[in-house]
C-alpha positions as CSV (number, residue, x, y, z in Angstrom):
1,X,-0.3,-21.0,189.9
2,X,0.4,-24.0,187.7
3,X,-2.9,-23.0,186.3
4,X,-2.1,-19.5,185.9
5,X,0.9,-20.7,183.6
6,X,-1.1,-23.1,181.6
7,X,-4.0,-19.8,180.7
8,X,-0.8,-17.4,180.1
9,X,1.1,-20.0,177.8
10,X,-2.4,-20.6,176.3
11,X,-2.7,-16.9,175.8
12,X,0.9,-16.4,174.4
13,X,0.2,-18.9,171.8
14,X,-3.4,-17.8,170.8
15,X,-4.6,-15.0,172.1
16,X,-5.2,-13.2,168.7
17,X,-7.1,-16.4,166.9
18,X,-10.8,-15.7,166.9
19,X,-11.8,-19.0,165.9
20,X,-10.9,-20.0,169.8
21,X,-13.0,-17.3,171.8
22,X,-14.1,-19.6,174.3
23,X,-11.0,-20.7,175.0
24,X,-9.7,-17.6,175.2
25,X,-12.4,-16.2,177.5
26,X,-11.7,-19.6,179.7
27,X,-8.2,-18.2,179.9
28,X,-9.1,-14.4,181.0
29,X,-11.5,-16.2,183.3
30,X,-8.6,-18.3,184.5
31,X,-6.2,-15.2,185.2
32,X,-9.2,-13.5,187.0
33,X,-9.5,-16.4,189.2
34,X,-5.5,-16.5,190.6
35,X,-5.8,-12.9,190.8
36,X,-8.3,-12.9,193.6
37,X,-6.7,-16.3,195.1
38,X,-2.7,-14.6,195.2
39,X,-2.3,-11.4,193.9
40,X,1.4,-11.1,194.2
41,X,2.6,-14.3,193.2
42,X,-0.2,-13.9,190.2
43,X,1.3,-10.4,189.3
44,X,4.7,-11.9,189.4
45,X,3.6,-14.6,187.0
46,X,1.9,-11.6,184.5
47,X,5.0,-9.7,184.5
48,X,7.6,-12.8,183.4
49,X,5.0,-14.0,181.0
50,X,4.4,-10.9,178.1
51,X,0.7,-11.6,178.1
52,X,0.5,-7.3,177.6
53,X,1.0,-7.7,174.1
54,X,-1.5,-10.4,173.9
55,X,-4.1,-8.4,175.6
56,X,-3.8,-5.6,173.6
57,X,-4.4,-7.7,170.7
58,X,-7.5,-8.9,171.6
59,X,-8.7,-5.2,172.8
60,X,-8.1,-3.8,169.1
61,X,-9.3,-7.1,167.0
62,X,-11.7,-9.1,169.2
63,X,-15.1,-7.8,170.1
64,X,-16.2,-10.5,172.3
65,X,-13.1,-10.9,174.2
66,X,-12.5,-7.3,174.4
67,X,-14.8,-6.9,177.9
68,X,-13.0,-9.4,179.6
69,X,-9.3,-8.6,178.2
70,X,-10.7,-4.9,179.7
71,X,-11.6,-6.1,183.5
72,X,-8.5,-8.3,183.5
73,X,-6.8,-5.3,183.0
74,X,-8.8,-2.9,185.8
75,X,-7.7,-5.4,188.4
76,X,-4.3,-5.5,187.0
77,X,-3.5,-2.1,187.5
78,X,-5.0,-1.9,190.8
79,X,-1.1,-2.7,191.3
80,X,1.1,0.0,191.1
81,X,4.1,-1.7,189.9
82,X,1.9,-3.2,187.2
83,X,0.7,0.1,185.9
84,X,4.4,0.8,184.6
85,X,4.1,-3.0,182.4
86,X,0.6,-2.1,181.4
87,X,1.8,1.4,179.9
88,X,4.8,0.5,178.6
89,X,2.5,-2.2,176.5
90,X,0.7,0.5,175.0
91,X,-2.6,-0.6,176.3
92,X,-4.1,2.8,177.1
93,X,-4.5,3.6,173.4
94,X,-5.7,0.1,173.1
95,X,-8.3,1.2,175.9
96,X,-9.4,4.7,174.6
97,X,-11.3,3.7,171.2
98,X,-13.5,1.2,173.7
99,X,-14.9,3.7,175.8
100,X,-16.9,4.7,172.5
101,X,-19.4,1.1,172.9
102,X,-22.4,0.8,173.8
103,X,-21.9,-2.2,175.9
104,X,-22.3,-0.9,179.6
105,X,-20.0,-4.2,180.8
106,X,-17.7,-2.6,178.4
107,X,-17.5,0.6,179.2
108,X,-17.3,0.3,182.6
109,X,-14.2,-1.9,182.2
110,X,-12.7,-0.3,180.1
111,X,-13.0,2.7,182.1
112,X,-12.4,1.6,185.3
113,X,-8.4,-0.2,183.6
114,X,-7.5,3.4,182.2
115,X,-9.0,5.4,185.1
116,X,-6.3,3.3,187.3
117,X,-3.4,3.3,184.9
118,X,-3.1,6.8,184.2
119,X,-3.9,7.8,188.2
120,X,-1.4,10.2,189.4
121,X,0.3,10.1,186.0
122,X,0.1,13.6,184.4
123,X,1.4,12.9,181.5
124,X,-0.8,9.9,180.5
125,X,-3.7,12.4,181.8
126,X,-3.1,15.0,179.2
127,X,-2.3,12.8,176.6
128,X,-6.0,11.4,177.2
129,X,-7.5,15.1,176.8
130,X,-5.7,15.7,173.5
131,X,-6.9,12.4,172.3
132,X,-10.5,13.7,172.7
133,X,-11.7,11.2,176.0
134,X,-13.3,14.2,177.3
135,X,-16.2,14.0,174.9
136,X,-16.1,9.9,175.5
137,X,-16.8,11.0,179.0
138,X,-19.5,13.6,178.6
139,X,-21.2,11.1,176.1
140,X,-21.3,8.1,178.8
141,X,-22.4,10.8,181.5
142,X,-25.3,11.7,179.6
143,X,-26.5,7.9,177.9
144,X,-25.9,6.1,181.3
145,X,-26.7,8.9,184.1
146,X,-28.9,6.6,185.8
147,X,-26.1,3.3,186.1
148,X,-24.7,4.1,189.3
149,X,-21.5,2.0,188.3
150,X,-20.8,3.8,185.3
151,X,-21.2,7.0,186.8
152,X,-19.3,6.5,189.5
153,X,-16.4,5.7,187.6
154,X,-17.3,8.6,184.7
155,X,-16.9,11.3,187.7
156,X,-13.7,10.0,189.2
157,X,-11.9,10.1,185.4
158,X,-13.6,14.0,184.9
159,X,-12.8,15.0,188.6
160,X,-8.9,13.7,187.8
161,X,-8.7,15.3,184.5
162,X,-10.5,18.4,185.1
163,X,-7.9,20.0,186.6
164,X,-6.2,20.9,183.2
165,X,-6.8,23.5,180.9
166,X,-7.4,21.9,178.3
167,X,-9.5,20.1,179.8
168,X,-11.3,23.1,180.7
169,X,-11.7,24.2,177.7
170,X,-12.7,20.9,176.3
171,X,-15.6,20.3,178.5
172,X,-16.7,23.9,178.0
173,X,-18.2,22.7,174.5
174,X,-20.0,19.9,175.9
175,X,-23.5,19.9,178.0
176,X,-21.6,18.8,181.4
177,X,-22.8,21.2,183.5
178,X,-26.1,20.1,182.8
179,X,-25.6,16.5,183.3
180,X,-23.5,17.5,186.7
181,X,-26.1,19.9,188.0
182,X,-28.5,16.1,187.5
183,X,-26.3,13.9,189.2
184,X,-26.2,16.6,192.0
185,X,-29.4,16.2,192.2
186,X,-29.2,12.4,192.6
187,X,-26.3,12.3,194.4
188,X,-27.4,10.0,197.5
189,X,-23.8,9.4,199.8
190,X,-21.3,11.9,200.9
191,X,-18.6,10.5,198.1
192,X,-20.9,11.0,195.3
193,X,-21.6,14.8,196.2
194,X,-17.9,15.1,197.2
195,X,-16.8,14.1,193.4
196,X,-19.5,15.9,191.8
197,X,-18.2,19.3,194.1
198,X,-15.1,18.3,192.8
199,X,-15.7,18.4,189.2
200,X,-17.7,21.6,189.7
201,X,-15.3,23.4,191.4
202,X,-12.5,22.6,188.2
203,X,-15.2,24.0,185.7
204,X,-16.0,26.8,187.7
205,X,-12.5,28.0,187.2
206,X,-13.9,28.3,183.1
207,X,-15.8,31.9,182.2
208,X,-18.1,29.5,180.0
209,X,-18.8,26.8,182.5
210,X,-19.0,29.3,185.4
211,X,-21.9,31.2,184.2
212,X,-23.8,28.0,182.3
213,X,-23.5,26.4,186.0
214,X,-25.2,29.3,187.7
215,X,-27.8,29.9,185.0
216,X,-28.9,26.3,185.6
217,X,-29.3,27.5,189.2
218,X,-26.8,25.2,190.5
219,X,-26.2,27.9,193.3
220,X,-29.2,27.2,195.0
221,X,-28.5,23.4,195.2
222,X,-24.9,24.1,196.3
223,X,-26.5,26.2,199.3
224,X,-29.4,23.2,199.9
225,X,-26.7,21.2,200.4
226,X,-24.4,23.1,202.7
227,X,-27.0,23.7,205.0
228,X,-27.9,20.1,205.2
229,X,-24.2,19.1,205.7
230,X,-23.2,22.4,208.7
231,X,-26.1,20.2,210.5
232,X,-23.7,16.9,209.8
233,X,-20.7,18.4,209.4
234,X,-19.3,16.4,206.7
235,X,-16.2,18.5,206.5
236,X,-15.0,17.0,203.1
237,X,-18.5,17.8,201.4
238,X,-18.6,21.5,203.0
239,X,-14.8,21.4,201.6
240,X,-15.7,20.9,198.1
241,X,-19.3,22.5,198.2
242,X,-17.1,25.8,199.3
243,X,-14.4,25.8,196.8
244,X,-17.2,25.9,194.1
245,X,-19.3,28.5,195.5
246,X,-16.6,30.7,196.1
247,X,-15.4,29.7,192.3
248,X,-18.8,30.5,191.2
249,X,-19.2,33.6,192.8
250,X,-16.0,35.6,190.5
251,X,-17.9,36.3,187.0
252,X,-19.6,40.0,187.3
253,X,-22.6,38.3,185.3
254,X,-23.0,35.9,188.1
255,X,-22.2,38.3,191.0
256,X,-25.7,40.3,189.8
257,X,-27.9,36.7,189.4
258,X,-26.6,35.5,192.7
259,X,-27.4,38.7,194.6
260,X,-30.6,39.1,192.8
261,X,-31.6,35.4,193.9
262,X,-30.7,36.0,197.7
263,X,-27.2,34.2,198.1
264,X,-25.8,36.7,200.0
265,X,-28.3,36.4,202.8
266,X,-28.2,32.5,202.4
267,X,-24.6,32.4,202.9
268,X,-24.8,34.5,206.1
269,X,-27.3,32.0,207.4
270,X,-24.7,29.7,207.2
271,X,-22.0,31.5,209.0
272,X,-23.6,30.4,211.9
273,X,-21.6,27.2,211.6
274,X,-18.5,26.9,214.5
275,X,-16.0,25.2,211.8
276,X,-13.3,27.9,211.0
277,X,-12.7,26.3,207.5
278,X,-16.0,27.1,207.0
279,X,-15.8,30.4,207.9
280,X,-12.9,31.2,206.2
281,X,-14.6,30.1,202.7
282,X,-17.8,31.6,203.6
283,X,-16.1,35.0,203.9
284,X,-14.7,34.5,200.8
285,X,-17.6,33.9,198.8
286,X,-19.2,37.3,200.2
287,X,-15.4,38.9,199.5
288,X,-15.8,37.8,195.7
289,X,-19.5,39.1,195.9
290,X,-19.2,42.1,197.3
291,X,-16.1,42.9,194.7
292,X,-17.0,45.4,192.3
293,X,-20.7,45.5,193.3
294,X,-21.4,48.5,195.0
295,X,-25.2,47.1,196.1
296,X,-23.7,43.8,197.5
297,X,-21.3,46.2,199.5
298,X,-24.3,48.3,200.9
299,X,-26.5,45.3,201.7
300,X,-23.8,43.8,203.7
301,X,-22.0,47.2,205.2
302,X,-25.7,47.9,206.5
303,X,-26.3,44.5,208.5
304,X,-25.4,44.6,211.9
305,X,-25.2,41.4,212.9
306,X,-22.9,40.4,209.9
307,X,-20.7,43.3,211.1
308,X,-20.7,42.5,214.6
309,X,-19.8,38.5,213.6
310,X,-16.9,40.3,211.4
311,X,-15.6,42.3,214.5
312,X,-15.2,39.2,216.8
313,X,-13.5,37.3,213.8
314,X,-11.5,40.0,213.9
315,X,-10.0,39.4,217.2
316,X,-9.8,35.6,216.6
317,X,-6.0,34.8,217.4
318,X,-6.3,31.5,217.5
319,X,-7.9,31.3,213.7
320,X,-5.5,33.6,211.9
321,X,-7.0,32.5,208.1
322,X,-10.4,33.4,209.8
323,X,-9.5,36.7,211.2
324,X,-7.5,37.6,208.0
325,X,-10.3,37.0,205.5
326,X,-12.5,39.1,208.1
327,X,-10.6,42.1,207.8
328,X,-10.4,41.7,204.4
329,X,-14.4,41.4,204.0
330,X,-14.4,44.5,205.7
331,X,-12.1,46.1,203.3
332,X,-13.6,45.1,200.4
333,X,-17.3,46.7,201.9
334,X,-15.4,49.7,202.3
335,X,-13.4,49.9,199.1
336,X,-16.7,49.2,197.3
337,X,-19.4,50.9,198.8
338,X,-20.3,54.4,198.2
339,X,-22.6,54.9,200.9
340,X,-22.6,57.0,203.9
341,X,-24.6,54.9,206.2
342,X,-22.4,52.2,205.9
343,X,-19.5,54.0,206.9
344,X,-21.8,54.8,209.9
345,X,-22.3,50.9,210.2
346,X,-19.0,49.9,210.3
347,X,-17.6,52.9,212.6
348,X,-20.8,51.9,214.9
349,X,-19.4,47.8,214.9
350,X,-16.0,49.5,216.4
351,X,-14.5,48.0,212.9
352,X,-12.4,51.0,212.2
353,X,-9.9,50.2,214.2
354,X,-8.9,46.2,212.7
355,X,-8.7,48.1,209.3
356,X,-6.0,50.4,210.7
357,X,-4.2,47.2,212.0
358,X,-4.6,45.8,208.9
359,X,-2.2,48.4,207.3
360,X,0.8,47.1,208.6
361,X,-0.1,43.6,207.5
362,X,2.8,41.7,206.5
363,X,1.4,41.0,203.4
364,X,1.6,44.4,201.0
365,X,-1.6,43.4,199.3
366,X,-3.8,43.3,202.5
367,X,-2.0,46.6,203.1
368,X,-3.4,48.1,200.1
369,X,-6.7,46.9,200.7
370,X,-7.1,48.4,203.9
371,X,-5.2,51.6,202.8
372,X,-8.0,52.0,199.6
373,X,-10.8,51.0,202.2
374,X,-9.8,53.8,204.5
375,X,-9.4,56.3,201.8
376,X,-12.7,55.9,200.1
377,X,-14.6,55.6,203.2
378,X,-12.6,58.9,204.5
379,X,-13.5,60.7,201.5
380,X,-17.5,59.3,202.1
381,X,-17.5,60.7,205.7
382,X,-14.5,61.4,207.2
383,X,-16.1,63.2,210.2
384,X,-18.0,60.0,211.3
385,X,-14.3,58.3,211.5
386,X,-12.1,61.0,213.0
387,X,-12.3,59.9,216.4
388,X,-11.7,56.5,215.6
389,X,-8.7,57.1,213.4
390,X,-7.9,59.4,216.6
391,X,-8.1,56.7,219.1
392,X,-6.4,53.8,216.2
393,X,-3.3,56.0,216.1
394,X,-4.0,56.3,212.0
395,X,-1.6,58.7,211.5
396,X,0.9,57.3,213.6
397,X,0.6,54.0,211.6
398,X,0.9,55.7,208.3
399,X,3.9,58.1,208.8
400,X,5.7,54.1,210.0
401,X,4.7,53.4,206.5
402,X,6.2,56.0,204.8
403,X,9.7,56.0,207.1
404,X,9.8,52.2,206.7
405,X,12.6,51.5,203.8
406,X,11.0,47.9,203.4
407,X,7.1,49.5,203.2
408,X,6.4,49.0,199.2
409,X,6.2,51.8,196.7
410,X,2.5,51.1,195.8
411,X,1.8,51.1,200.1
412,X,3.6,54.4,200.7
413,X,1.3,55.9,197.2
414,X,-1.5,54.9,198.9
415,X,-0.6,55.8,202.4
416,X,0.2,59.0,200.9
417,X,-3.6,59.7,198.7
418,X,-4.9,58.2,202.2
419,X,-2.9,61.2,204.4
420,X,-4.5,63.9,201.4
421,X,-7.8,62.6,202.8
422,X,-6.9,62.8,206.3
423,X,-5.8,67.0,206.0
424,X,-9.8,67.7,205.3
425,X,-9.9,67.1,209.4
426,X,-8.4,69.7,211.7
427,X,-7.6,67.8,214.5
428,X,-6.3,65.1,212.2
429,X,-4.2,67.6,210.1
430,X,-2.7,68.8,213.9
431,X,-1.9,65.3,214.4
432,X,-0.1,65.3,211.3
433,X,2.5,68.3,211.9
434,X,2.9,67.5,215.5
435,X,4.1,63.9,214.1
436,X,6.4,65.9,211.7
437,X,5.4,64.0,208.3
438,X,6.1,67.0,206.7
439,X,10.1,66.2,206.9
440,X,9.2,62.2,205.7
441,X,7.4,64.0,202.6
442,X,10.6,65.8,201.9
443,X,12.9,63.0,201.8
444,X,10.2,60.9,199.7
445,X,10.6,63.7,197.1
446,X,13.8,61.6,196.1
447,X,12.1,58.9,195.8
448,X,13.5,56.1,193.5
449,X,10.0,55.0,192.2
450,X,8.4,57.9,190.1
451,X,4.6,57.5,191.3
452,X,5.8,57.9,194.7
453,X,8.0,61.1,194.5
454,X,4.1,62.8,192.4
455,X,2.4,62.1,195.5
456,X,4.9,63.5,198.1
457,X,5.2,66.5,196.1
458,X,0.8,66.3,196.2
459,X,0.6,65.7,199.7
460,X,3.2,68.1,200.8
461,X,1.4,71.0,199.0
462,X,-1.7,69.8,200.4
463,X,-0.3,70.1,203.8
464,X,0.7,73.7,203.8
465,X,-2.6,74.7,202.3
466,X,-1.2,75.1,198.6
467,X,-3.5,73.7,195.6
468,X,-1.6,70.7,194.7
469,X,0.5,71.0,191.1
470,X,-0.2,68.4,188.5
471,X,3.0,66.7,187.7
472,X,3.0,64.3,184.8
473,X,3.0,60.5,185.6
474,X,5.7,58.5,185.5
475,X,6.4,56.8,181.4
């Protein structure tokens, strides 16, 4: 420690004098040194002594001292008390114009000491977006992508800054799909492929990114590498593989690529995995794929195997995210298809009756889902579905709905455009007067909510056999 005092008195004198870079660099060596012998009474020694100042100095004006003023400061801040001094110093913008070298010792120092100043510091992270270190990054990702070092901590800084928009935005004008979709390729140890997921996931929530990513077919690689990791079951890898499939899978340009290259039958090749979190994002991906795509909803409505696994799911109390995004799969088939077979399909699975459950969800979106699922199929092929509605209690459910003061305006609308299609059945229509809905209708006529009063007056006119009156909509 007397030592320590000697390099940091040394340093306080003459830190900023080129003409005495060896001593200088004797002294950085010197601080290095009592780090690794006593951290705490070295970090002690640091704070008392003002040597920040010092060490910014020789960042901005000494070129040959810089790399080691740089990995003096990475293992500084490995301290989280010291991360306050080292900001307060100003050395991150002493830091930022370094990462610009071409020194690889450099870089990798200098990137490591702002990397673990500004962790978990928000403010410090932005502030390094708006000061450009996003193209810095992208730069080094692309020079150095085969120095392991470098990369590894180029991908840490983008996976902790990629979580802003600007951010986003900012890497959307750089080549860093490109250079990810590489290192995924590379990628060799479950941390490495976790990070890269990581990073992937961010961009994928960018329209730009998204679709570059997919067109440089980093789907299929995604998918190589799920299947390899269900076998292992590296949960955090599947974790982070998952979010940015699913992520991936929202464009409508990359809905039609990814169902013309097979994904959909891919992912249900890996629903064969036991891991409910699995599952659960699995389901999700084929949710976002199906929505809006009326041939993704046939060629998954018209598997039977896919249905049956949805049915059990269904009934999986003791996985309620897994059974929820099940039913809502099912929905979404529904609510998008516009065939008659599949309605046939789903009715054959015995499925019919978890979308009637899912009505009185507590959750008024899932509600509406099911409600528009049921309505469009009913108008498909309602004969196919009266027994099941029959044996669900469907009208029962609904006309709970509608009595319900707490039930949503937009759930008792569609409850109500869901009853119109209902009326087309006899028996179902019987079911409907001897439930007296007719006398709910009435009272709904003074309605509070506009939209809601229309389709009472509608469905009441339907019911005794008038042709419904078009009111004007609500302003």
């Amino acid at each position: 420690m007397e030592t320590l005092s000697q390099h940091l008195e040394y340093l306080g004198l003459c830190g900023d004098n080129t003409e005495a870079e060896d001593q200088i660099l004797e002294s950085l060596n010197g601080i290095l040194l009592a780090l690794t012998e006593d951290k705490q009474r070295s970090f002690s020694l640091l704070r008392e002594s003002g040597i920040f100042i010092t060490l910014a100095k020789i960042l901005k004006g000494n070129t040959r001292c810089a790399v080691k003023a740089a990995q003096v400061l990475s293992e500084i801040a490995k301290n989280e008390e010291m991360k306050k001094t080292c900001i307060e110093a100003d050395l991150v913008l002493a830091l930022i114009p370094l990462l610009e070298s071409t020194d690889q010792e450099m870089l990798l120092h200098a990137g490591r000491a702002i990397g673990r100043i500004c962790y978990d510091n928000r403010d410090l992270q932005e502030e390094l977006v708006k000061v450009g270190v996003i193209t810095s990054l992208v730069r080094i990702l692309t020079d150095y992508a085969e120095s392991e070092p470098l990369v590894h901590v180029d991908l840490l800084a983008l996976c902790n800054l990629a979580d802003f928009d600007t951010a986003k935005e900012a890497l959307s004008r750089t080549k860093v799909a490109e250079q990810l979709v590489k290192q995924l390729r590379r990628a060799e140890n479950h941390e490495r492929l976790e990070i890269v997921f990581e990073v992937l996931q961010a961009l994928a929530e960018n329209d730009g990114n998204c679709v570059r990513m997919v067109q440089l077919g980093v789907i299929h690689q995604l998918l190589d590498l799920l299947e390899k990791h269900v076998e292992s079951g590296d949960i955090s890898v599947q974790h982070a593989a998952l979010s940015a499939l699913r992520n991936l899978a929202i464009p409508v340009v990359n809905k039609v690529q990814m169902l013309e290259e097979g994904v959909a039958e891919r992912i249900q090749t890996l629903l064969r995995s036991e891991m409910p979190p699995v599952q659960f994002k699995l389901l999700g991906t084929l949710r976002m794929l199906a929505d809006g795509q009326a041939d993704a909803a046939e060629i998954l409505g018209q598997d039977p195997m896919l249905l049956n696994r949805l049915v059990q799911w269904c009934n999986a109390n003791d996985h309620v995210s897994v059974r929820g995004e099940a039913n809502r799969l099912l929905a979404s088939i529904l609510r998008h298809n516009r065939s008659q077979e599949v309605v046939k399909a789903i009715q054959e699975a015995q499925a019919v009756k978890h979308l009637v459950s899912m009505t009185t969800s507590k959750h008024a979106a899932l509600q509406n889902e099911a409600l528009n699922a049921l309505a469009i199929a009913s108008a498909i092929d309602l004969e196919t579905l009266e027994e099941s509605f029959k044996e669900s209690q469907l009208v029962q459910s609904l006309h709970k709905l509608l009595q319900d003061d707490n039930t949503s305006p937009e759930v008792k609308y569609n409850s109500m455009g869901l009853l119109c299609s209902l009326l087309k059945s006899g028996d179902l229509r019987q079911e409907i007067e001897a439930d007296k809905i007719k006398e709910t209708l009435e009272q709904l006529c003074s309605h509070s909510n506009a939209n809601v009063v229309k389709e009472a007056v509608t469905t009441l006119q339907v019911l005794r056999g008038e042709r419904p009156i078009s009111l004007p909509s609500s302003p």
